[in-house]
C-alpha positions in Angstrom: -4.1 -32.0 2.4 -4.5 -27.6 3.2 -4.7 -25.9 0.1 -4.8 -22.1 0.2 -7.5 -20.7 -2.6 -8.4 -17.5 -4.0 -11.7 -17.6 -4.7 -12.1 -13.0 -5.4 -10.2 -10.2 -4.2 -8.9 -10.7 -0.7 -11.4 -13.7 -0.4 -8.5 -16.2 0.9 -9.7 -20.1 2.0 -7.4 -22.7 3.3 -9.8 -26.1 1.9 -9.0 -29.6 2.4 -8.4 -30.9 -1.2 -7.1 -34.7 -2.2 -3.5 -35.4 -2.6 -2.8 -34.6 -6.4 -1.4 -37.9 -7.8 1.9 -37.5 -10.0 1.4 -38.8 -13.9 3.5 -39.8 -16.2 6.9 -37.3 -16.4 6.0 -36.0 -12.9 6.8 -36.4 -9.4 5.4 -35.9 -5.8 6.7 -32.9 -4.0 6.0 -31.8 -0.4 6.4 -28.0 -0.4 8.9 -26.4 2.8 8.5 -23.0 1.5 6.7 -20.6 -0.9 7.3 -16.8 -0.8 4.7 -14.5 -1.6 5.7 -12.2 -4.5 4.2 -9.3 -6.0 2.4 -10.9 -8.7 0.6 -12.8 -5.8 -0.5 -9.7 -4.6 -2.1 -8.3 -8.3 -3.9 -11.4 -7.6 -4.8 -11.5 -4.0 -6.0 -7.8 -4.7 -7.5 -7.7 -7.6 -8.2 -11.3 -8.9 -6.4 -10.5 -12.1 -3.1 -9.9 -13.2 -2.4 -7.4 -16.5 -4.8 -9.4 -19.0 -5.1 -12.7 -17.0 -8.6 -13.0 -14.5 -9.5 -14.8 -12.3 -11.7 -17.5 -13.6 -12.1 -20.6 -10.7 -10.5 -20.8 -7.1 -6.6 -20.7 -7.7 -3.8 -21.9 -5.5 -1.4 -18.9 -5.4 2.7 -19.0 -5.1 5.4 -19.8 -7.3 8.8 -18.8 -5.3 9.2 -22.4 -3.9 10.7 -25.3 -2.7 10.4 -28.3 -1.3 11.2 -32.8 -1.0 10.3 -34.9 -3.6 8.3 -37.2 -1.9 8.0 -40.1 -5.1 10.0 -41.8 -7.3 13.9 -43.3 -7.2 14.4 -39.0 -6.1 12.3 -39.6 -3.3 13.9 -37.2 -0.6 15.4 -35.4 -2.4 15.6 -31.3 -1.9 14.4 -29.2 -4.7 13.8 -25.9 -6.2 10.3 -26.2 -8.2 10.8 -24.2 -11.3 7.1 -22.5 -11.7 7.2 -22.6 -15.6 6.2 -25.0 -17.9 7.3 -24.6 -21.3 5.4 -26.6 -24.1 9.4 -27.0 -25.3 7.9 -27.5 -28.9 7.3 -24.2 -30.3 9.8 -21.9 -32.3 10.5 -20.2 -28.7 11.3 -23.3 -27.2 13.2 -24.3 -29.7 15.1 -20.8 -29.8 15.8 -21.4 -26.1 13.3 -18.9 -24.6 11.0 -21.1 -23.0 9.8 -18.3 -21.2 8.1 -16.7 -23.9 6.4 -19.8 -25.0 2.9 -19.2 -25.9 1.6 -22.0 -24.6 3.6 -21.8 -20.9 1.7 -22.4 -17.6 3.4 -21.4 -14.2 2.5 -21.7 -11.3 -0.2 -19.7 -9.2 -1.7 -17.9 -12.7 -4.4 -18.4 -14.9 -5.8 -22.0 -14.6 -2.4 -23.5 -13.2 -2.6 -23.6 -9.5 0.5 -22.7 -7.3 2.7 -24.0 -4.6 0.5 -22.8 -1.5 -0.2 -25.9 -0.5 0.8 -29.2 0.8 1.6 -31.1 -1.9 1.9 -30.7 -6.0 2.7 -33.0 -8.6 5.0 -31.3 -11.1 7.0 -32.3 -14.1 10.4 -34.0 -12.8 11.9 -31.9 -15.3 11.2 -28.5 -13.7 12.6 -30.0 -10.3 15.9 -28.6 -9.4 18.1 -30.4 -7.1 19.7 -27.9 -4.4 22.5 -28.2 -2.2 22.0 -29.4 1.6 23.2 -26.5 3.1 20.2 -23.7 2.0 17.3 -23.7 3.6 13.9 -24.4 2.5 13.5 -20.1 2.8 17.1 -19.8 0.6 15.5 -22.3 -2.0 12.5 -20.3 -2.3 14.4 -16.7 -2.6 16.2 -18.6 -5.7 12.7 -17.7 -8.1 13.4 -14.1 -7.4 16.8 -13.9 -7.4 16.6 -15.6 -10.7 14.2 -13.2 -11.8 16.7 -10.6 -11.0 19.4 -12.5 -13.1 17.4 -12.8 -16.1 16.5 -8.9 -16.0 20.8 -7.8 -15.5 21.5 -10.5 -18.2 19.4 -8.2 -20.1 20.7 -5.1 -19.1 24.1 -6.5 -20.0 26.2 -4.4 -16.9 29.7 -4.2 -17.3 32.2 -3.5 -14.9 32.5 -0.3 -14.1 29.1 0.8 -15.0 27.0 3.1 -12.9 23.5 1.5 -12.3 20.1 2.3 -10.8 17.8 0.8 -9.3 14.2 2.3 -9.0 12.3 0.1 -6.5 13.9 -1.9 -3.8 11.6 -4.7 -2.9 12.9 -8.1 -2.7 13.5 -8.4 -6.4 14.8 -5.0 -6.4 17.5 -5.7 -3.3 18.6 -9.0 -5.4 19.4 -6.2 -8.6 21.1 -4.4 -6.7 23.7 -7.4 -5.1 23.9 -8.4 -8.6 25.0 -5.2 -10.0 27.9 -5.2 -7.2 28.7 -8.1 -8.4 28.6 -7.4 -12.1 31.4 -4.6 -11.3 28.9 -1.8 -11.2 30.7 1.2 -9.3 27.6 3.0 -8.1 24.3 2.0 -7.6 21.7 4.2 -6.9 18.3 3.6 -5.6 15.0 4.7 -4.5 11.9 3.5 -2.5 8.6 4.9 -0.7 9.7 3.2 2.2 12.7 4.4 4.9 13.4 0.1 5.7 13.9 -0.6 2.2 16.7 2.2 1.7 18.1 0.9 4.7 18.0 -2.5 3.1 19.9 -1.6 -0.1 22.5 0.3 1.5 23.1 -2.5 3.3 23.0 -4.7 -0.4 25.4 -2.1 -1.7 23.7 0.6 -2.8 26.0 3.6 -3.0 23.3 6.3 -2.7 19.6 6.1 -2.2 17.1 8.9 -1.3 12.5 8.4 -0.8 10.7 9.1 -3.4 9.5 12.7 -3.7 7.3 13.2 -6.5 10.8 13.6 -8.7 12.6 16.2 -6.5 14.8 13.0 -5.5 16.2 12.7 -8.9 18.6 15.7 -8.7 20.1 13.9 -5.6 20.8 10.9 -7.6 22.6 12.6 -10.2 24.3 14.3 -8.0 25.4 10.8 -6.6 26.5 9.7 -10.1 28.5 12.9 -10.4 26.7 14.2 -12.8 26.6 11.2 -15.1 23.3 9.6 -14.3 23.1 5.5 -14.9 24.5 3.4 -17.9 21.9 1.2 -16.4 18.4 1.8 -15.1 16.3 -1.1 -13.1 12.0 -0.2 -13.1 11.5 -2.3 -10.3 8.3 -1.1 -8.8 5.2 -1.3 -11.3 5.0 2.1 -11.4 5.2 4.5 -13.9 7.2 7.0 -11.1 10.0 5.0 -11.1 9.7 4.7 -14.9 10.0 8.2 -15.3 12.9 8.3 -12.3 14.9 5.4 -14.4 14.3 7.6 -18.2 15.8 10.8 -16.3 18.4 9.3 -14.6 19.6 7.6 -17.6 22.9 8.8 -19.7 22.3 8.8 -23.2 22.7 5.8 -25.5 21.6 4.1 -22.0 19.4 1.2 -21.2 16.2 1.2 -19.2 15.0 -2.6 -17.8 11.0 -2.6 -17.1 10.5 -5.5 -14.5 8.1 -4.2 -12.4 4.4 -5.1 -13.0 1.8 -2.7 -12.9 -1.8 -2.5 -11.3 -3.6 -1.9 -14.5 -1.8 -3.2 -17.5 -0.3 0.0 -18.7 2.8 1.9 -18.5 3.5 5.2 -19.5 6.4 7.6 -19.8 7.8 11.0 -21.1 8.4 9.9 -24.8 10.2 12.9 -25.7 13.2 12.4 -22.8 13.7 8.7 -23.6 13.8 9.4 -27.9 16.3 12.4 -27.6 18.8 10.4 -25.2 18.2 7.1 -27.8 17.5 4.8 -24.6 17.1 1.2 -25.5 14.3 -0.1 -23.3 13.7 -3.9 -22.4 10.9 -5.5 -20.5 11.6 -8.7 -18.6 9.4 -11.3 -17.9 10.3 -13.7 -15.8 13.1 -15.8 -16.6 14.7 -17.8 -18.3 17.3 -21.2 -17.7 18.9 -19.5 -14.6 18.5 -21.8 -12.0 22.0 -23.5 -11.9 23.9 -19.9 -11.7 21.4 -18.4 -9.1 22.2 -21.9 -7.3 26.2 -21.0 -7.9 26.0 -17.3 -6.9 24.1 -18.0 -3.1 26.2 -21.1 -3.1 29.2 -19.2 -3.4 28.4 -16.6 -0.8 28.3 -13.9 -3.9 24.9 -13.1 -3.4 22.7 -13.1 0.2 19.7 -14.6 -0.1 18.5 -14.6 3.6 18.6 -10.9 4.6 15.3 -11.0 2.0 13.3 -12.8 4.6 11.7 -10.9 7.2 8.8 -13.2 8.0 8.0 -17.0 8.2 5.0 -18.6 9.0 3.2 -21.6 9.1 0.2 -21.5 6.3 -2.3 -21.8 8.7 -0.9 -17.7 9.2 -2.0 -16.9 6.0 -3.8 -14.1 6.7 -1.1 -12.3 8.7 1.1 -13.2 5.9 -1.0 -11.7 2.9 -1.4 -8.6 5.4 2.2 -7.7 5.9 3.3 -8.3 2.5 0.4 -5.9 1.0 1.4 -3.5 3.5 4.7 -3.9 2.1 5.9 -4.5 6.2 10.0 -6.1 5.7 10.7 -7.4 2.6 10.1 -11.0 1.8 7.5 -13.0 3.7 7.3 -16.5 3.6 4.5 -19.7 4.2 5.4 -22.9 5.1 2.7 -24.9 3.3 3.9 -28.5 4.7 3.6 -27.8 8.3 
């Protein structure tokens, strides 16, 4: 079978590796779609991500799907959960499996991904899907569950005015979940003129480019005055950090998703203690896959506009060159084709 590898930074090898064979608890899957994600890039870039290096040639991708291809579920459609809790520490047991110490996901640190062929993965961490998404809309359900866990966190109520700093694809799934959470205005803000466009489009109420801060004003105008009850970091970087502090209202809360290039983040202390802003950082999520399934399901939330690009993985490199040149929004590989 093709296998894409990382072997350094931007040193990408499709190889021809042996089947993996399924053992015990696991099952056969042929992957129909794997998005490449931000984290992917850390990687792809720099051969590390925050305090995990590169230490052997790693299959990248974890925003997958694909057709279990073993088993009495042979055929069947699936969402491949990338995590793999131990589920018997203390945080298992608590219910936060994804802040077990011992989890391994897919496409980091010695676990490879879903940019290839075939895997053999624990049935458990299979998710049946219904027939009518796609294998693109299966593989946008990571992300979007990503988002999920990070507005669980914020706790939105209806009602509440919300920002969203950073509107990548994780970032345009925030801000269709804040709609649907009852938020009355969402702002947002982006280096780039197509992603605006984009969350307008996702319901974004006002958006404006980044300018080195001068956009902030704007927003608040926006909120009347108010700033955010919630802000979103979306974008790993500690400009939209400071942009989500400043536009926060007092007593607010301030979500950190976004992942940055060099393992640290940094704000204005003094802003965030005198408004008393609670701040959370997300990490990836957690249980969510039966309500992201609901919520695109349902037609609540829009999966596909996230998808600008599909290609066979044989296009790898013209997929790993539009997505670090941040070209659309989502792209995606087909690894089984």
């Amino acid at each position: 079978m093709k296998s894409l590898r990382l072997y350094g930074p931007g040193d990408l090898r499709l190889v021809d590796e042996a089947q993996p064979e399924p053992g015990s608890g696991c099952e056969l899957v042929r992957v129909t779609a794997t998005g490449i994600c931000g984290s992917d890039l850390h990687w792809y870039a720099e051969s590390a991500i925050g305090d995990a290096v590169l230490t052997r040639p790693l299959v990248l991708g974890h925003e997958a799907g694909g057709v279990i291809e073993s088993g009495p579920r042979r055929g069947r459609r699936v969402a491949i959960d990338p995590a793999i809790p131990c589920e018997s520490c203390d945080q298992c047991h608590a219910g936060r499996g994804h802040l077990c110490p011992k989890i391994k996901f897919a496409g980091h640190g010695s676990t490879d991904g879903t940019l290839r062929e075939f895997v053999a993965w624990p049935a458990r961490c299979l998710v049946p899907v219904p027939d009518q998404l796609s294998a693109a809309d299966i593989a946008m359900l990571e992300p979007l569950g990503v988002a999920l866990h990070a507005v669980r966190l914020a706790e939105i109520r209806p009602g509440s005015r919300v920002g969203v700093f950073g509107c990548g694809p994780i970032g345009q799934f925030l801000i269709q979940l804040a709609r649907v959470s009852g938020a009355t205005a969402i702002v947002a803000t982006d280096v780039l003129p197509h992603r605006l466009a984009a969350a307008r489009a996702a319901g974004a109420t006002a958006t404006a480019l980044v300018a080195g801060g001068a956009e902030r004003g704007e927003l608040m105008e926006a909120t009347g005055g108010h700033g955010v009850d919630v802000a979103f970091e979306a974008a790993g970087e500690d400009d939209a950090l400071d942009s989500s502090i400043a536009l926060a209202t007092p007593a607010g809360t301030v979500v950190v998703v976004g992942i940055p290039s060099h393992d640290r983040t940094s704000f204005t202390a003094s802003t965030a203690r005198r408004k008393g802003l609670t701040i959370k950082l997300s990490r990836r999520m957690n249980r969510v896959y039966p309500d992201v399934i609901r919520l695109v399901e349902s037609g609540q939330v829009d999966v596909r506009t996230a998808v600008t690009a599909s290609l066979p993985l044989s296009g790898f490199k013209a997929a790993f060159g539009a997505a670090a040149a941040r070209e659309g929004l989502k792209v995606i590989l087909r690894p089984s084709e």
